[in-house]
C-alpha positions in Angstrom: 9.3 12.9 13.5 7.2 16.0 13.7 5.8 17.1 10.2 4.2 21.2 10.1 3.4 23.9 7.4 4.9 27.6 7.8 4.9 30.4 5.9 8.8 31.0 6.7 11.5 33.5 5.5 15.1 31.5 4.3 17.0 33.9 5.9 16.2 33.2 9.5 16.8 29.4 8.6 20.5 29.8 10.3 19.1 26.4 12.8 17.1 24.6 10.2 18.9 22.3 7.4 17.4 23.8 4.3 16.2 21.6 1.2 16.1 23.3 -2.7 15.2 22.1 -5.3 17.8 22.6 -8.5 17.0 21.5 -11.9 19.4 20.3 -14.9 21.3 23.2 -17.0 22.0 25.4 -13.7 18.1 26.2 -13.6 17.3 27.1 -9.8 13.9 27.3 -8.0 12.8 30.8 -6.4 13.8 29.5 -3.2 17.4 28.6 -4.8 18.1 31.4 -6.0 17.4 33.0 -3.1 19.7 31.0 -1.4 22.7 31.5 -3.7 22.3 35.3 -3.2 22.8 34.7 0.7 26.0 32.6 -0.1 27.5 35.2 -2.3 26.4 32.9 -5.2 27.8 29.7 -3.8 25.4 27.3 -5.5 26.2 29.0 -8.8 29.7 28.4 -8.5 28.6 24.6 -8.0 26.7 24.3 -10.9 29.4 26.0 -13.0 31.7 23.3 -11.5 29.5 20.6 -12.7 30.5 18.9 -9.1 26.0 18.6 -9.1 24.5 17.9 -11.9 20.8 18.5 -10.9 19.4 15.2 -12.0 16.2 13.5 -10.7 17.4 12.6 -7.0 20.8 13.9 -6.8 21.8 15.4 -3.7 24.7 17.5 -2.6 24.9 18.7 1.2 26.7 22.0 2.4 27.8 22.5 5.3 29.3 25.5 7.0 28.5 28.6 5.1 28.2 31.5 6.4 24.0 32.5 6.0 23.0 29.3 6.5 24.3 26.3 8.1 23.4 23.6 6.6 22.0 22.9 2.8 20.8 20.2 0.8 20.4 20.5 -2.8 18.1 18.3 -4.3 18.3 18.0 -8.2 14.9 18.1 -9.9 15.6 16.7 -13.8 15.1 18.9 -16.8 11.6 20.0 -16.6 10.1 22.4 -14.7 7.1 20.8 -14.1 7.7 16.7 -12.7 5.2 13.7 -12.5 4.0 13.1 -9.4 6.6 9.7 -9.7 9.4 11.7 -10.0 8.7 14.4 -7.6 8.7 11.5 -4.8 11.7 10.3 -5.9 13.0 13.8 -5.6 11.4 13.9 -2.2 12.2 10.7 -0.7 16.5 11.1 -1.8 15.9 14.5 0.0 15.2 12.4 3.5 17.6 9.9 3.0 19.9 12.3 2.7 19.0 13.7 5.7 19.3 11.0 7.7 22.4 10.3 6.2 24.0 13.6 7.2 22.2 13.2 10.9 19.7 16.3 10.7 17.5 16.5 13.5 15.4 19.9 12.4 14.9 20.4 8.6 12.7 23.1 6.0 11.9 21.8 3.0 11.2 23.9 0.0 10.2 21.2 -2.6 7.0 23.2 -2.1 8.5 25.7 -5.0 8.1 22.7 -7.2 5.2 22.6 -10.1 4.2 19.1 -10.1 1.7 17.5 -13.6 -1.7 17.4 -11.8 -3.5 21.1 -13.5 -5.7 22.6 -10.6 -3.8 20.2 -7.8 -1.1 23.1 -6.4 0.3 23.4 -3.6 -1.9 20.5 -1.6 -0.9 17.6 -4.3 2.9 18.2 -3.2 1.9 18.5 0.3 -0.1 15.4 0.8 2.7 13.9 -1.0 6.0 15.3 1.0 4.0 14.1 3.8 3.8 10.6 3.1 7.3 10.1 1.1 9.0 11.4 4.3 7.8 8.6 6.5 8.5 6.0 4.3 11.9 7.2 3.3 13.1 7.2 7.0 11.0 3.8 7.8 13.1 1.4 9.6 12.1 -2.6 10.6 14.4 -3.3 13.4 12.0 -5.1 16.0 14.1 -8.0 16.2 17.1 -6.0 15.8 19.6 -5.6 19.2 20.9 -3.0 17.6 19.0 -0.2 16.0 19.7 2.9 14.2 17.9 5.8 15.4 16.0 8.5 13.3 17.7 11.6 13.4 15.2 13.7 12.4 13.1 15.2 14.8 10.8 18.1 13.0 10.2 18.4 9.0 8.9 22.0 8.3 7.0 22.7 4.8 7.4 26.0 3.3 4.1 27.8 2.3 4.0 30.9 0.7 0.9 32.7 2.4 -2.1 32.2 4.7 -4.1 31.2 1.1 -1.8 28.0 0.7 -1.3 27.2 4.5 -5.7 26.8 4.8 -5.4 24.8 1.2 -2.3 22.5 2.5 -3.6 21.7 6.1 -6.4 19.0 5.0 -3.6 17.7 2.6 -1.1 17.3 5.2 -3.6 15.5 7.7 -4.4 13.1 4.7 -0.7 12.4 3.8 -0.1 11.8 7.3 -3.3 9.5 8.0 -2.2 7.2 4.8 1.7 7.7 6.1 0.6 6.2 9.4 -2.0 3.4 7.3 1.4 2.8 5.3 3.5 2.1 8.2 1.0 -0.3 10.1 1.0 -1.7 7.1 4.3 -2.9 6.7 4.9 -3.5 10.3 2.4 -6.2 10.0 3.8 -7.6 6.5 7.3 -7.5 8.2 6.4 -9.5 11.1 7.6 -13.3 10.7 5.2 -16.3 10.5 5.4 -17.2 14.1 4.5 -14.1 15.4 1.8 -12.6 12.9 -0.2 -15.8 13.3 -4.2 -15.7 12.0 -4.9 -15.1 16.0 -2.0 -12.3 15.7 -4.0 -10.7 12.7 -7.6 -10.9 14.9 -5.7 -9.3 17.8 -4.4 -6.6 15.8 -7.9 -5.6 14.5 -8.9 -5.6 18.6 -6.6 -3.1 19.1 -7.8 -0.9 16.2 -10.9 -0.8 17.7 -10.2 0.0 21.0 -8.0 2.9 19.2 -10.7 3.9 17.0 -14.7 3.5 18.6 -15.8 4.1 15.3 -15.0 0.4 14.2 -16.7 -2.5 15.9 -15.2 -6.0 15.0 -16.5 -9.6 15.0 -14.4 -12.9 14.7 -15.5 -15.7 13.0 -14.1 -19.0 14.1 -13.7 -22.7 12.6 -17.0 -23.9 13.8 -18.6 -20.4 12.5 -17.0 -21.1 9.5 -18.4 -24.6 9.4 -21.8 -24.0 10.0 -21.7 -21.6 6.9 -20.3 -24.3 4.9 -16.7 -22.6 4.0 -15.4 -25.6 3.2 -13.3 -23.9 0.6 -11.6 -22.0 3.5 -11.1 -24.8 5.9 -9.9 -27.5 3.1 -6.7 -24.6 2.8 -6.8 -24.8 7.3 -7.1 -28.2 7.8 -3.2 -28.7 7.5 -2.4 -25.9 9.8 -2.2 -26.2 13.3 -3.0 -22.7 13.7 -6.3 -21.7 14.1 -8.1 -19.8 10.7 -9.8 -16.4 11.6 -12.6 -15.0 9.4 -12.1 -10.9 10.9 -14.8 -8.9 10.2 -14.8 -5.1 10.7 -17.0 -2.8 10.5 -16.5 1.6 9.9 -19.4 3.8 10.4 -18.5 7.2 9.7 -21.7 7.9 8.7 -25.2 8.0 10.3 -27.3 7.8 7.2 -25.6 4.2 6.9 -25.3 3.6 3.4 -24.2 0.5 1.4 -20.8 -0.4 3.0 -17.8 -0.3 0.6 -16.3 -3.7 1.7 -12.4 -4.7 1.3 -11.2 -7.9 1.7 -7.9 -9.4 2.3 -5.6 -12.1 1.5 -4.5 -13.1 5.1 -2.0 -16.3 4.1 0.2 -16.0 7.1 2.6 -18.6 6.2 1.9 -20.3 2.4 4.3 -23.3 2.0 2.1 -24.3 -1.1 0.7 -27.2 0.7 1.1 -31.0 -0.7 2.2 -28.9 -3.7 5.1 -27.7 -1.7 6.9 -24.5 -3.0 10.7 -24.9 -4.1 13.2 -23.4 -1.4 13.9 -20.6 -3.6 10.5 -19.5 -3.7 9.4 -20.1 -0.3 11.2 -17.3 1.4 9.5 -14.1 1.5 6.2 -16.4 1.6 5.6 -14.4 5.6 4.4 -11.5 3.3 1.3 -13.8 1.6 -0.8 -11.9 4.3 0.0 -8.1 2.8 -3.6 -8.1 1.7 -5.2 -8.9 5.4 -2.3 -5.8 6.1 -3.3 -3.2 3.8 -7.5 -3.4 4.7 -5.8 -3.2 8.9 -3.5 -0.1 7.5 -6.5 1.3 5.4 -9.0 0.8 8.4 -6.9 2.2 10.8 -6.5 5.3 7.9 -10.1 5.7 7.6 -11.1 5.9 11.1 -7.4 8.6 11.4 -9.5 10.8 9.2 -13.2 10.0 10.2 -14.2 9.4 6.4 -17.9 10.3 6.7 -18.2 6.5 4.6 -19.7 3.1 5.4 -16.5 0.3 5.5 -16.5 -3.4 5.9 -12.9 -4.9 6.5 -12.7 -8.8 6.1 -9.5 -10.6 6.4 -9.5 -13.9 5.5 -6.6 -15.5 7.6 -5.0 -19.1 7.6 -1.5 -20.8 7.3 -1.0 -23.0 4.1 0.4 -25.9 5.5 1.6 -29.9 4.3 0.7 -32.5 6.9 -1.5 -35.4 7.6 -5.0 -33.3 7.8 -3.8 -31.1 5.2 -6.2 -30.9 1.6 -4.8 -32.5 -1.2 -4.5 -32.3 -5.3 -7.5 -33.9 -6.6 -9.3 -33.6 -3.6 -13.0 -31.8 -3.9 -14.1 -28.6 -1.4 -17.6 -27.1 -1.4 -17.5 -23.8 -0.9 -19.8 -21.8 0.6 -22.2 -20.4 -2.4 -22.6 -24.2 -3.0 -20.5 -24.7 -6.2 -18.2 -27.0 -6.1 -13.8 -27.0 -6.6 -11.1 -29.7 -7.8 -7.6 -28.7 -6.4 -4.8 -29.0 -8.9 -2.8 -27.1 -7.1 -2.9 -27.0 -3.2 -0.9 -23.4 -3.9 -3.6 -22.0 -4.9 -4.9 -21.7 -2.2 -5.3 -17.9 -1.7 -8.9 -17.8 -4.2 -9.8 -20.2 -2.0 -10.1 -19.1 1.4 -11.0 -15.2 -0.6 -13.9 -17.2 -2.9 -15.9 -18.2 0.9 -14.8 -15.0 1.9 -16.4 -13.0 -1.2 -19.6 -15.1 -1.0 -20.0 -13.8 2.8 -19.8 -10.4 1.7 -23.1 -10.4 -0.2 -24.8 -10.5 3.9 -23.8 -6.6 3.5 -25.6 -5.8 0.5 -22.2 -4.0 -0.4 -22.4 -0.8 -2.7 -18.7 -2.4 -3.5 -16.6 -5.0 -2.7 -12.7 -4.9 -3.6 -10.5 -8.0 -2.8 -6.5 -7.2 -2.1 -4.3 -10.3 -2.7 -1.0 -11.6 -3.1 -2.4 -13.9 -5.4 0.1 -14.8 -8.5 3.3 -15.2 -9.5 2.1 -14.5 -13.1 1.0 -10.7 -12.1 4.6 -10.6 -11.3 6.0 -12.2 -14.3 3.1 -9.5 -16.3 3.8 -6.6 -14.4 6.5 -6.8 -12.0 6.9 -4.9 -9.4 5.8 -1.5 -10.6 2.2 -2.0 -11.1 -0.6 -3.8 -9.8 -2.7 -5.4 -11.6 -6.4 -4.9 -11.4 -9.4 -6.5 -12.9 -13.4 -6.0 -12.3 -16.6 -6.8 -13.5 -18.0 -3.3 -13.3 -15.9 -0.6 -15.5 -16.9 2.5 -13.7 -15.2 0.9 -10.4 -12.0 0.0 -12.7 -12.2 3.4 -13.8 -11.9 4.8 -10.1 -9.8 2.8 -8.9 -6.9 3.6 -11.6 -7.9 7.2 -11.3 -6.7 6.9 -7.3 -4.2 4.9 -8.6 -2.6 8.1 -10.9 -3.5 10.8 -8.3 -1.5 8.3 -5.5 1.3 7.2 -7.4 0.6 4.0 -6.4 -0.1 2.9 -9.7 -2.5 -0.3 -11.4 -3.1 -1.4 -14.8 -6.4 -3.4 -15.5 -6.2 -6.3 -17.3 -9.5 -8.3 -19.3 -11.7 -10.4 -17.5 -13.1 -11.6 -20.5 -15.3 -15.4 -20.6 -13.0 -16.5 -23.1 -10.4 -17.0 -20.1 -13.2 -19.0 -18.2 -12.7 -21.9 -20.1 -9.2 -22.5 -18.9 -10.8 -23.3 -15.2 -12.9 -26.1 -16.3 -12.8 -29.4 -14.3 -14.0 -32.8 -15.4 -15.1 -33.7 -12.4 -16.7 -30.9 -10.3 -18.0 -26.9 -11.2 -14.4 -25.8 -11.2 -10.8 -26.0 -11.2 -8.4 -23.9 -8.7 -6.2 -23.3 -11.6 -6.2 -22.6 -15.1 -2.7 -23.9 -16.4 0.2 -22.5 -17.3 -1.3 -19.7 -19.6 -2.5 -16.3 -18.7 -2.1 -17.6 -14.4 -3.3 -14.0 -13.1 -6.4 -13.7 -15.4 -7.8 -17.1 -14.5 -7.2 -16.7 -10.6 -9.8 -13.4 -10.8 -11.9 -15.6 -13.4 -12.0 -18.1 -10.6 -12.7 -15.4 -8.1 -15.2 -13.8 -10.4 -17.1 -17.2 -10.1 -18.3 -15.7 -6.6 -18.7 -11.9 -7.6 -22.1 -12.4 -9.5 -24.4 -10.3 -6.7 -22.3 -7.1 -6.6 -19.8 -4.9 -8.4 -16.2 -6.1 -7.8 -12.8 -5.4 -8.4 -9.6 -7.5 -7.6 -6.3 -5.9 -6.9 -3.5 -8.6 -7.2 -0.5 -7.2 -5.3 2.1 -10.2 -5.5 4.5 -8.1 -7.1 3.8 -4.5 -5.6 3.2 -5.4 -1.4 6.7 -6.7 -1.1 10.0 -6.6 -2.9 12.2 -9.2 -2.9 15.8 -7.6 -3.9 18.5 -9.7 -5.7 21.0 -9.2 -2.8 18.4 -11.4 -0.1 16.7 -8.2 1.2 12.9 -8.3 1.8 10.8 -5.3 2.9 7.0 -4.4 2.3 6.0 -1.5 0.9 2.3 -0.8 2.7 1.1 -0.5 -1.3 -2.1 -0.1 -2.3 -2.3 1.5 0.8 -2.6 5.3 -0.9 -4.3 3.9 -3.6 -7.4 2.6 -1.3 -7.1 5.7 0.5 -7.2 7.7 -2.3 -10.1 6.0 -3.7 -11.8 6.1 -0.3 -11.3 9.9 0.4 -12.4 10.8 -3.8 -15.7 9.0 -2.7 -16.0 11.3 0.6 -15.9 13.8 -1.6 -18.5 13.0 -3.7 -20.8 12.7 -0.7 
């Protein structure tokens, strides 16, 4: 699918399926009441039916008439100005419905719409229209001997004048870049275990930079790992017959070189829980325990789509959690790299274990920032649930940021206290500390435990066990690419700073 930006006139839209916006109490949008004059006031006599109602997401097609072909109404709530949550819902029901109704060429006038963001205009809705159409027409069907195909071909966006189009162009290239980061994204989550392997997860970020010269990549094997003295890392390996990848990758979109911002990723490519094996009704979905390792590949691949003129370090920290002979055990007592010791509780807790050698490796960049992405917790979900992710740092003006991009993206966070009072749950009798913290406050002790390796730079944790993937009661699964537009976001408010 084709996305562009025209200044067009709705009466030469004869070939074009055309999307208005309508909002509750028969209000219409300049473009719909333009519309209803062309149809001899047929979208008045709809309203005054009550057959649409205008609510948030409603749609009602017409087909047929005699000015213009096709239409798709698209109700807008009560209020003339939406959040930025609602308007994609308002957009992403507009592309369903279009695929629904088999459109291949489609001009959407959402763009009349006044969205809650003073000062944003025209480029807020455009950056956004951008990325809700790809994801509302995303499709996994790799496996899939039958597949459905997209019937949209080109997605016009209505400007009003040559002022907007130059304003909306940049926005459009960004919603694109983090559509396409989005995508990746979720083709990687989607993938099962014995495909997207840890060697599967290396390979990918080979092919990024062949894509993209302005990443260079090293791979940090076992013995690499050894000689560090990971043996937080390898204790989760050492069940897996897989091989565990340390991926490093490196950004420059700058010359000057500055103090990378580094992201690192939960790469669990399979997590049975280990000796502490999971229950069967909570080991499916447990392919998707690599979404972090996905979303710093998605955001990579972003950043290098819109040459960020930034300094990024991508590291995914990828392994299977496996039972076996070899494999770690509770009780048992890793070293980690930074030298302070761990008792395992819980071999499914493993995730702040291989990210813990991973965070101490980070300090070799002397990183500005360093923000981890994990599928960490059940309790973030149980907090949270799938709405929000939840986010916690030991530096407030990086919290601050982050749930800024987190508004301005809809991809929304809530922070939660990393206070020492938690610390004491992770005490261990018998080495520096525990890998979990009992029953009690589960997603503030994992990034208490993580914390523990944080001490030489400003952090923040993003624990995404309830955002990456959604687990729906009816047995669907399907990753969402979140925090995807959040780290972008973040990223490009930083490039602007510059």
């Amino acid at each position: 699918m084709k996305i562009h930006l025209q200044i067009t006139d709705i009466k030469k839209q004869q070939k074009s399926c055309v999307i208005v916006g309508v909002f509750e109490q028969a209000k219409l949008t300049p473009h719909a009441k333009a519309l209803d004059q062309l149809t001899d006031g047929a979208l008045t006599k709809i309203l005054k039916a009550k057959i649409f109602q205008g609510k948030i997401g409603e749609t009602f097609p017409l087909c047929q008439l005699p000015a213009i072909e096709n239409i798709l109404l698209v109700g807008c709530g009560s209020d003339t100005k939406v959040s930025t949550l609602n308007f994609r819902k308002i957009a992403n029901s507009s592309m369903k419905a279009l695929q629904s109704m088999k459109i291949s060429h489609a001009t959407s006038y959402l763009t009349d719409l006044s969205v809650e963001r003073p000062g944003e205009g025209i480029t807020h809705i455009i950056k956004h229209l951008a990325e809700v159409a790809d994801d509302a027409l995303y499709q996994f069907d790799e496996f899939k001997t039958q597949k459905e195909p997209i019937a949209l071909q080109t997605l016009c966006l209505h400007v009003n004048n040559a002022s907007q189009l130059k304003q909306a162009q940049l926005a459009l290239k960004q919603g694109m870049a983090i559509a396409e980061g989005v995508r990746y994204t979720k083709d990687l989550a989607n993938q099962p275990s014995n495909v997207c392997t840890p060697t599967y997860l290396a390979q990918q970020a080979k092919e990024l930079t062949k894509a993209y010269p302005s990443i260079s990549l090293k791979i940090l094997e076992e013995a690499d790992m050894k000689k560090l003295g990971m043996g937080a890392f390898l204790g989760v390996a050492k069940g897996s017959a897989e091989d565990a990848k340390l991926v490093c990758m490196e950004y420059q979109g700058s010359r000057k070189k500055p103090a990378p911002i580094v992201l690192v990723g939960k790469g669990i490519t399979f997590d049975t829980g280990g000796i502490s094996l999971k229950p069967q009704d909570n080991i499916v979905g447990m392919k998707y325990d690599m979404c972090g390792a996905a979303t710093v590949l998605g955001t990579m691949k972003a950043i290098a789509e819109l040459k960020l003129p930034l300094h990024v370090v991508g590291l995914l920290a990828a392994t299977e959690n496996m039972p076996g002979g070899h494999a770690y055990k509770p009780e048992d007592i890793l070293t980690s790299m930074s030298g302070q010791t761990i008792e395992v509780i819980s071999t499914d807790a493993e995730g702040r274990l291989v990210l813990c050698d991973t965070l101490t490796y980070c300090e070799r960049y002397k990183p500005d920032v360093v923000i981890d992405v994990a599928t960490l917790t059940g309790a973030i979900v149980v907090a949270l649930g799938s709405h929000a992710t939840g986010l916690l740092s030991n530096h407030d003006p990086l919290a601050k940021d982050l749930l800024a991009a987190s508004e301005e993206s809809a991809d929304r966070a809530w922070q939660l206290p990393l206070w020492d009072d938690y610390q004491e749950q992770i005490k261990s009798p018998f080495a520096d500390i525990s890998n979990v913290g009992g029953k009690g406050a589960g997603a503030i002790t994992a990034a208490c435990f993580l914390s523990r390796f944080t001490k030489k730079f400003h952090w923040a944790h993003l624990d995404v066990a309830g955002t990456a993937a959604v687990m729906m009661g009816n047995g669907e699964r399907k990753a969402t690419g979140r925090p995807v537009p959040m780290l972008m976001q973040y990223l490009i408010n930083r490039a602007g700073k510059l």
